[in-house]
C-alpha positions as CSV (number, residue, x, y, z in Angstrom):
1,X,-7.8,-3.6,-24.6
2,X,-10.7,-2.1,-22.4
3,X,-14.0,-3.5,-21.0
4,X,-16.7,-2.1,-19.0
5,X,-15.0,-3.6,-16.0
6,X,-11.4,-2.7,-17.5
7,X,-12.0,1.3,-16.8
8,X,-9.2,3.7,-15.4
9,X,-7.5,2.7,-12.2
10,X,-9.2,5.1,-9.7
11,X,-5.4,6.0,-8.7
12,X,-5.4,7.6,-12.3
13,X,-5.6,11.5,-10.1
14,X,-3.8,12.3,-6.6
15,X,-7.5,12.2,-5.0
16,X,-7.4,8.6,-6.2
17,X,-4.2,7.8,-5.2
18,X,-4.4,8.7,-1.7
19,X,-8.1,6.8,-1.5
20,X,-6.1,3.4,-2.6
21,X,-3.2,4.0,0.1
22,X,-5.4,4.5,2.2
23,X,-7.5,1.3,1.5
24,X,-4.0,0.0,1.3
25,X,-2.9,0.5,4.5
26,X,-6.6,-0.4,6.3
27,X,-6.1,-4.3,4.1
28,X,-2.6,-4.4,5.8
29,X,-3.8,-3.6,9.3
30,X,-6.1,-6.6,8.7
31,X,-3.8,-9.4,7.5
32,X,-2.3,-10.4,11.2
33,X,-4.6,-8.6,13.8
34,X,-6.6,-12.0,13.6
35,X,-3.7,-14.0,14.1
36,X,-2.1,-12.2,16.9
37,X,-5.6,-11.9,18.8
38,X,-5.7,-15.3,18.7
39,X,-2.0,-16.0,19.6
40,X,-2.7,-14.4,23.5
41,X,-6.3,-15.7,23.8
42,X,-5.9,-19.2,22.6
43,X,-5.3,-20.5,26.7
44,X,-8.6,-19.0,27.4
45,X,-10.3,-19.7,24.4
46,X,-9.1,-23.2,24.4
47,X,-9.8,-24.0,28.1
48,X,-13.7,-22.3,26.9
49,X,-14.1,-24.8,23.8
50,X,-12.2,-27.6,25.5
51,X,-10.1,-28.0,22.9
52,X,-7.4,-30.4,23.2
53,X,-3.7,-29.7,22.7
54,X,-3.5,-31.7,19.5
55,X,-6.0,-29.0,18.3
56,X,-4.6,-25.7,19.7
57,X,-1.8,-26.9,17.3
58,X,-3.7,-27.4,14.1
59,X,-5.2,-23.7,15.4
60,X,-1.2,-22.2,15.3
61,X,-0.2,-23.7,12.1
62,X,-3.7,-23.1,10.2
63,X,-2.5,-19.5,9.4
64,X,0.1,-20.9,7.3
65,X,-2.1,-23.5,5.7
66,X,-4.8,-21.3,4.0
67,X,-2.3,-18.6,3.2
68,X,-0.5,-21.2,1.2
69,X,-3.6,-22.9,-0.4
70,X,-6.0,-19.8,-1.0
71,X,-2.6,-17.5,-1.4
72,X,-1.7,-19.7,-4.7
73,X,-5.2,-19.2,-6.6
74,X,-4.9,-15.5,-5.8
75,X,-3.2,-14.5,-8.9
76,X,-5.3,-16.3,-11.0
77,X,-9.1,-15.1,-9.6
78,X,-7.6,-11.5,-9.5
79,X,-6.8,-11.9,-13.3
80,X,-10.4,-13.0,-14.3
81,X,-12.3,-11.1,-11.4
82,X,-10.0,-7.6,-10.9
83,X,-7.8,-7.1,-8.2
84,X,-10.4,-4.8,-6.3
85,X,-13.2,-6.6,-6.4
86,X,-10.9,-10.0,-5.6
87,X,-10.3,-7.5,-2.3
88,X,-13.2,-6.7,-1.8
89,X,-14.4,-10.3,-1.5
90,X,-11.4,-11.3,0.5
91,X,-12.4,-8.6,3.2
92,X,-16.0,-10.0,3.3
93,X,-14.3,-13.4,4.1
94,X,-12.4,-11.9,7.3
95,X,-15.3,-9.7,8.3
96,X,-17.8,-13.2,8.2
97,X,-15.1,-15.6,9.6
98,X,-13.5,-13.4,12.8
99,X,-17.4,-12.6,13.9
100,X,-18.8,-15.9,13.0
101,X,-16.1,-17.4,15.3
102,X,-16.4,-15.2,18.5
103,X,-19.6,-16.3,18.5
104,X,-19.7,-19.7,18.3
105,X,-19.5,-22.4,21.4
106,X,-18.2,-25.5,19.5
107,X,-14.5,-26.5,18.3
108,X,-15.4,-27.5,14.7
109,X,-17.3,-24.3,14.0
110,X,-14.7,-22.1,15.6
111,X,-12.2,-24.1,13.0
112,X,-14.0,-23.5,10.1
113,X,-14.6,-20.0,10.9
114,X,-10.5,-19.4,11.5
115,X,-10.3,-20.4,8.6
116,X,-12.7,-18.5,6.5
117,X,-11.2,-15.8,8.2
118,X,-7.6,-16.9,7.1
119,X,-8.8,-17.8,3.6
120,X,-10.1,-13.8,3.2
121,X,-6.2,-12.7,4.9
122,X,-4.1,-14.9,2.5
123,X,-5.6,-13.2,-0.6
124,X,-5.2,-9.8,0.3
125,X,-1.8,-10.6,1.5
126,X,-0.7,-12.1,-1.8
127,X,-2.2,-9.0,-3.6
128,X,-0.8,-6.6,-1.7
129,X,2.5,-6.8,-4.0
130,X,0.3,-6.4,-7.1
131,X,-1.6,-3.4,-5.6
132,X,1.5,-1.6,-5.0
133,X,3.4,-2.2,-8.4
134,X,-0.8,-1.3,-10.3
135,X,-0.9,1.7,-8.4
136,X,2.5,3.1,-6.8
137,X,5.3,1.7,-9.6
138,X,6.9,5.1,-8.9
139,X,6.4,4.8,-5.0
140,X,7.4,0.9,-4.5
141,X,9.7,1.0,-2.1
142,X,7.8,3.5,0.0
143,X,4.3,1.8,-0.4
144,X,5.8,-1.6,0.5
145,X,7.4,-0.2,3.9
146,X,4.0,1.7,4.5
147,X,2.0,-1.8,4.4
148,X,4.4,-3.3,5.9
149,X,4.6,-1.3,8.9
150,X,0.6,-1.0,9.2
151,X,0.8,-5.2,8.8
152,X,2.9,-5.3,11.7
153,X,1.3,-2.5,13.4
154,X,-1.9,-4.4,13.3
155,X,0.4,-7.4,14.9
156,X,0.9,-5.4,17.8
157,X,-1.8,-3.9,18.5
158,X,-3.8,-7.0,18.5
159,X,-0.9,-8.6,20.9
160,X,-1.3,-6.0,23.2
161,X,-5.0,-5.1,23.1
162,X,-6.9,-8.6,22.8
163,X,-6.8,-9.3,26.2
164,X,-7.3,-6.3,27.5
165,X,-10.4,-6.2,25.3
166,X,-11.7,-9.1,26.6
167,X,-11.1,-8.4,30.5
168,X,-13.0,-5.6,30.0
169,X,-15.7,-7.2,28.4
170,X,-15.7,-10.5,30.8
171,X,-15.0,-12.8,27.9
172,X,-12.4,-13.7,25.3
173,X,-15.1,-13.2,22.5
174,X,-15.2,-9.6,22.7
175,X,-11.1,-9.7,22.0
176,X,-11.6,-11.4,18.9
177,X,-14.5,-10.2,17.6
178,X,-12.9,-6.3,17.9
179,X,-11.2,-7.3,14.9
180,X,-14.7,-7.7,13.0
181,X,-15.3,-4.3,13.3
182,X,-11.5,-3.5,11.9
183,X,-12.3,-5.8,8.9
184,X,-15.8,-4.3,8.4
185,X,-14.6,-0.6,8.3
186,X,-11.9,-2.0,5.6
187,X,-14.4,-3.3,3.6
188,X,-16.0,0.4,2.8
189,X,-13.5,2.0,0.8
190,X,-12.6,-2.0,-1.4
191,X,-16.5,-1.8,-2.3
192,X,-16.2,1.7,-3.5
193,X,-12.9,0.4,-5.3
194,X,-14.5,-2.3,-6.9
195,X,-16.4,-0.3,-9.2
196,X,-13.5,0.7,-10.7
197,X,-11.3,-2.4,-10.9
198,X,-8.1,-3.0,-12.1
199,X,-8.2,-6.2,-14.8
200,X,-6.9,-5.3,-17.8
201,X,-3.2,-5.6,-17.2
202,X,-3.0,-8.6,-15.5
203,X,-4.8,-10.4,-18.0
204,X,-2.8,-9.1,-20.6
205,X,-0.2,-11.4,-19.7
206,X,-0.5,-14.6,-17.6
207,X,1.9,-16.0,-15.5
208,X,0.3,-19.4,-14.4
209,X,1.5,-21.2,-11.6
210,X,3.3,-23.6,-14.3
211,X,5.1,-21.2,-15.8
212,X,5.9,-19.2,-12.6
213,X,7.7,-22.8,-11.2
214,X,10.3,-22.6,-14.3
215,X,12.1,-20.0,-12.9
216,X,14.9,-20.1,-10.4
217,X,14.2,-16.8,-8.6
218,X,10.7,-17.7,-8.1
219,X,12.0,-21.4,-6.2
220,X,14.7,-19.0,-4.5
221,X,12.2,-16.4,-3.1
222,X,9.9,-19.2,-2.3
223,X,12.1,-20.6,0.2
224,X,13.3,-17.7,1.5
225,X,9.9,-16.7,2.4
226,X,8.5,-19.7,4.2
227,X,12.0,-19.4,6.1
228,X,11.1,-16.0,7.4
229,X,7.3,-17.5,7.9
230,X,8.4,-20.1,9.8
231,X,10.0,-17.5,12.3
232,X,6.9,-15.2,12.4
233,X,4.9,-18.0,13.0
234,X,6.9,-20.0,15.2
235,X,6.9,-16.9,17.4
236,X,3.1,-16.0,16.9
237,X,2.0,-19.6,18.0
238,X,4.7,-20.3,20.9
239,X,6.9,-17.4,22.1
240,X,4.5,-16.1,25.0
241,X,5.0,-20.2,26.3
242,X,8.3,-20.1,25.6
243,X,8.7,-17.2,28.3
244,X,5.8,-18.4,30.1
245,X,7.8,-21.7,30.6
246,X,11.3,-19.7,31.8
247,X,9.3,-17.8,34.2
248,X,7.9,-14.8,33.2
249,X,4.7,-14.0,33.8
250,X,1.5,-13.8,31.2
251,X,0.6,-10.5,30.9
252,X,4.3,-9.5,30.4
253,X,5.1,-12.3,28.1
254,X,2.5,-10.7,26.0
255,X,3.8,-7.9,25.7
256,X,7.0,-9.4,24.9
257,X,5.3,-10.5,22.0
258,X,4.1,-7.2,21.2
259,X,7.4,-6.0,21.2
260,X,8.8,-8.0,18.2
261,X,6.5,-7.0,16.0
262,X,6.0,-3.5,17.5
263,X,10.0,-2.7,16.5
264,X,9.8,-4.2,13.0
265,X,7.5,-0.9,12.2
266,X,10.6,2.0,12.7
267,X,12.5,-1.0,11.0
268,X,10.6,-1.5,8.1
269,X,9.5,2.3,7.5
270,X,13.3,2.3,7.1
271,X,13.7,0.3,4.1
272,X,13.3,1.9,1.5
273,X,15.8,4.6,2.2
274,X,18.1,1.8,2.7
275,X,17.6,-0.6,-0.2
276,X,18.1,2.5,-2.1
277,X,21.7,3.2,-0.7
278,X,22.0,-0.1,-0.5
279,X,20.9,-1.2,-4.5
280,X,22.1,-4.4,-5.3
281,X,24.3,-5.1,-2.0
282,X,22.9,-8.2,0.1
283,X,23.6,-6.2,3.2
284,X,19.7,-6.5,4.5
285,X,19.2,-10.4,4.3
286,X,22.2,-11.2,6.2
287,X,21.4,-8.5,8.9
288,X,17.7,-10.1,9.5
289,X,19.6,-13.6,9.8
290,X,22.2,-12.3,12.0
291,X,20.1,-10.2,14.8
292,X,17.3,-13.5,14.6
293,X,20.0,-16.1,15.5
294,X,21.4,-14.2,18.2
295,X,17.6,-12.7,19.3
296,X,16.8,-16.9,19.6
297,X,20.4,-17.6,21.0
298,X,19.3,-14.8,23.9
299,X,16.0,-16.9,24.6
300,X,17.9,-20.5,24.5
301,X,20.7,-19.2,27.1
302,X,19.1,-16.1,28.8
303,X,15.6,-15.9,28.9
304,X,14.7,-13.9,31.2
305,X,18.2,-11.7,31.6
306,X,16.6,-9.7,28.9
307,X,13.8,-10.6,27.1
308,X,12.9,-7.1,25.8
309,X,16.2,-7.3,24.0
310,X,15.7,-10.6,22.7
311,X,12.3,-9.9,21.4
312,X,13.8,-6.6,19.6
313,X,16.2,-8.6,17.9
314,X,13.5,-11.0,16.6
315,X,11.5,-8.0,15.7
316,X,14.4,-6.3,13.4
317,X,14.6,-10.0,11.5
318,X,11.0,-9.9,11.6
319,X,11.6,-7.2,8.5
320,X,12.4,-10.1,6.3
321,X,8.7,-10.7,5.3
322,X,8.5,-6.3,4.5
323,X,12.1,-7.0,2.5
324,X,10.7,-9.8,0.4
325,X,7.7,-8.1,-0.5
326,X,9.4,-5.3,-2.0
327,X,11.7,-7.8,-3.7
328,X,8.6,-9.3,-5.1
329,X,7.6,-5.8,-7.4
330,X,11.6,-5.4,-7.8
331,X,11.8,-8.3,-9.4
332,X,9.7,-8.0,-11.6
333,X,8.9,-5.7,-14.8
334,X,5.0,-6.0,-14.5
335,X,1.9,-6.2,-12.7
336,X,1.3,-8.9,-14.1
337,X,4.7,-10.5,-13.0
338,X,4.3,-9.1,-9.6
339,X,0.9,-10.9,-9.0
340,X,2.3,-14.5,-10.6
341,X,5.7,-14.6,-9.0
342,X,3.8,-13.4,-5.3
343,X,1.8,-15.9,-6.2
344,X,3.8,-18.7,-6.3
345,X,6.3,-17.4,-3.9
346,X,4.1,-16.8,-1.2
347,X,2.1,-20.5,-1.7
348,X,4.7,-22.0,-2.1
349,X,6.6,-20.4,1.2
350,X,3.4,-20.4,3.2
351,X,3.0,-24.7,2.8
352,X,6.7,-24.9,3.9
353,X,6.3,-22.8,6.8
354,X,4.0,-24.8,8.2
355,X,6.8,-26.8,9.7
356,X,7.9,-23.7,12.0
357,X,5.0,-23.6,14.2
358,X,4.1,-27.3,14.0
359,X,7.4,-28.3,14.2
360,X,8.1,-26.3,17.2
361,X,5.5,-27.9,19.1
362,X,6.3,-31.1,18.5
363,X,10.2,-31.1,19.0
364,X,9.1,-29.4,22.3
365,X,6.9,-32.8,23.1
366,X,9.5,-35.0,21.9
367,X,12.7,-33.6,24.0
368,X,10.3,-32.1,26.7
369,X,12.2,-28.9,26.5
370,X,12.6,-25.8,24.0
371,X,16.4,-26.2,23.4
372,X,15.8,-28.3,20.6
373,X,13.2,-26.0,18.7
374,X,15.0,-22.9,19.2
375,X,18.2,-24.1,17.7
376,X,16.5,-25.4,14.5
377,X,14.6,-22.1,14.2
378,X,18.6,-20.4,14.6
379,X,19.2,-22.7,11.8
380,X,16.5,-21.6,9.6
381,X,17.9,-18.3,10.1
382,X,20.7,-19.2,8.6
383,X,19.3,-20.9,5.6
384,X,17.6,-17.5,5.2
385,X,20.5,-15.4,5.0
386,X,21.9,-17.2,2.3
387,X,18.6,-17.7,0.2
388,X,18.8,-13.8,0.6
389,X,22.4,-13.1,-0.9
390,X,21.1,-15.2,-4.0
391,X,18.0,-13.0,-4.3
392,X,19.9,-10.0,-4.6
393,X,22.1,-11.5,-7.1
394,X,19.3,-12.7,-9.5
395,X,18.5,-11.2,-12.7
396,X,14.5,-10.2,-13.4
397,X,11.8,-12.4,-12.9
398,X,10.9,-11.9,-16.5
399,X,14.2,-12.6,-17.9
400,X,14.3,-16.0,-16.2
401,X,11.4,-17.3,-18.2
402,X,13.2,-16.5,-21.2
């Protein structure tokens, strides 16, 4: 079956190939550099706006929000639109939403923009699984350590360049709005994509969101990933405070930050030599749970002994979210599979993860301290691990339908 939009992949010839890694990698840079900005900004900016507390709060857990309710209609818009030109429009999203809201001086707007911006992220982060098993089947592993890294690279860097950005600039806007240009240059190469999108096989078999919810695995991964985005974002939205709070000082407690996601890139770039000596063995999901508990066990008893330590740890756990993603194309037989099951599996997760950074904030208002929060996030840990054994275990997504 062929249209006039259903024409060869351009990653048909090794010229193509490299043009979509490299598009690849630029979408992955994207999908948390507008988060993390935000993360080591949000005093100033919300002292600018006057933004209440209540609100800084929505503005931590509103990440999770639209990546779970724009994340779950990805699959379905990328089988009647293409996935390049579903990109494509994603990346216009981020580009309009992270300029629109440097610029503007009232708390609604800056809201809405967030989460235009967000809305644009959560699709290309639920297709990245789908892009990989279209256009790398043979290169999974690799290509899925490769975004990975680049997602958390783009983490980092935006943790530790945002502010100073904006103190050379004289204003928090120019810290955010640096990531408009990194979402505008991405744009280039998806636009050139788009005329030769990718449609055909993921309409040739459809895995509504319906269907996708009959099958064990896909509840099993589900979980598992809003436990390991519950962690990310947890420490996104509060970990510079929690620092900030045992005494260490701003600028380092940013780099703190920068340090958990700056390790998960050796980490991650790792993987796929290690799944492969690994196979079948759930050795990797009960190493992320172990080094997180006692990474969090370090902040709750020892904050400031070591926090470079502590971060690390946090940041090796961190490679949960790389792991699953690769599980996602494992999993599964198809394209097509790939882009229902990350579907459902990252909505699904990303509405349940919502509790981690909300939750953390208000356990800390309720008990006044950050004892409480920490050990429920060392729990979650836990629960992870576990959901992680049963992954490995599972048989195909495909067959589970059957």
């Amino acid at each position: 079956m062929s249209t006039a939009t259903d024409r060869p992949a351009a990653s048909s010839t090794r010229t193509g190939r490299v043009v979509v890694l490299v598009a690849v990698v630029l979408l992955a840079a994207n999908l948390r550099a507008s988060v993390g900005s935000l993360g080591v900004l949000l005093t100033t900016v919300r002292d600018d706006l006057g933004m209440s507390t209540t609100v800084g709060g929505v503005l931590t857990t509103l990440p999770v929000l639209c990546f779970a309710v724009f994340g779950a209609v990805s699959g379905d818009v990328a089988r009647r639109v293409g996935l390049h030109r579903t990109v494509a429009a994603s990346m216009a999203l981020v580009v309009v939403g992270l300029a629109g809201r440097a610029a503007v001086d009232t708390t609604p707007l800056f809201l809405l923009l967030s989460g235009i911006a967000l809305a644009g992220g959560a699709v290309g982060n639920v297709l990245l699984p789908a892009l990989a098993k279209e256009h790398f089947p043979d290169r999974l592993g690799l290509v899925s350590s490769i975004y990975g890294a680049t997602l958390l690279g783009g983490a980092a860097v935006s943790s530790w360049t945002s502010v100073p950005i904006a103190d050379a600039f004289g204003s928090w806007r120019a810290g955010l709005a640096a990531w408009a240009v990194l979402a505008a240059v991405t744009l280039v190469p998806w636009l050139a994509l788009s005329l030769r999108d990718v449609r055909a096989d993921l309409a040739a078999a459809r895995y509504p969101l319906s269907r996708v919810a009959r099958s064990p695995l896909a509840w099993v991964m589900g979980l598992f990933f809003a436990a390991q985005s519950a962690q990310a974002y947890a420490q996104f939205g509060w970990f510079p405070e929690i620092l900030g709070d045992a005494g260490i000082g701003a600028g380092e407690a940013a780099l703190v930050q920068g340090v958990i996601f700056g390790v998960g890139i050796p980490t991650t770039l790792a993987l796929p030599v290690i799944m492969r000596r690994l196979g079948d063995r759930p050795v990797l999901p009960l190493v992320f749970g172990t080094v997180t508990v006692v990474g969090w066990a370090g902040v709750l008893l020892v904050p400031t002994a070591a926090p470079w330590l502590w971060a690390a740890l946090l940041g090796v756990g961190g490679a949960a979210f790389t792991w699953v993603l690769a599980m996602l194309g494992i999993k599964s037989r198809t394209a097509a599979g790939t882009a229902g099951l990350s579907s459902f599996v990252q909505g699904l997760g990303y509405l349940l993860a919502a509790v981690g950074p909300f939750g953390t904030g208000f356990l800390h208002d309720v008990t006044g301290s950050w004892s409480t929060p920490i050990v429920v996030l060392m729990v979650i840990a836990v629960v992870m691990a576990v959901l992680g054994v049963l992954i490995c275990r599972s048989a195909p997504f495909e067959d589970d339908l059957r």
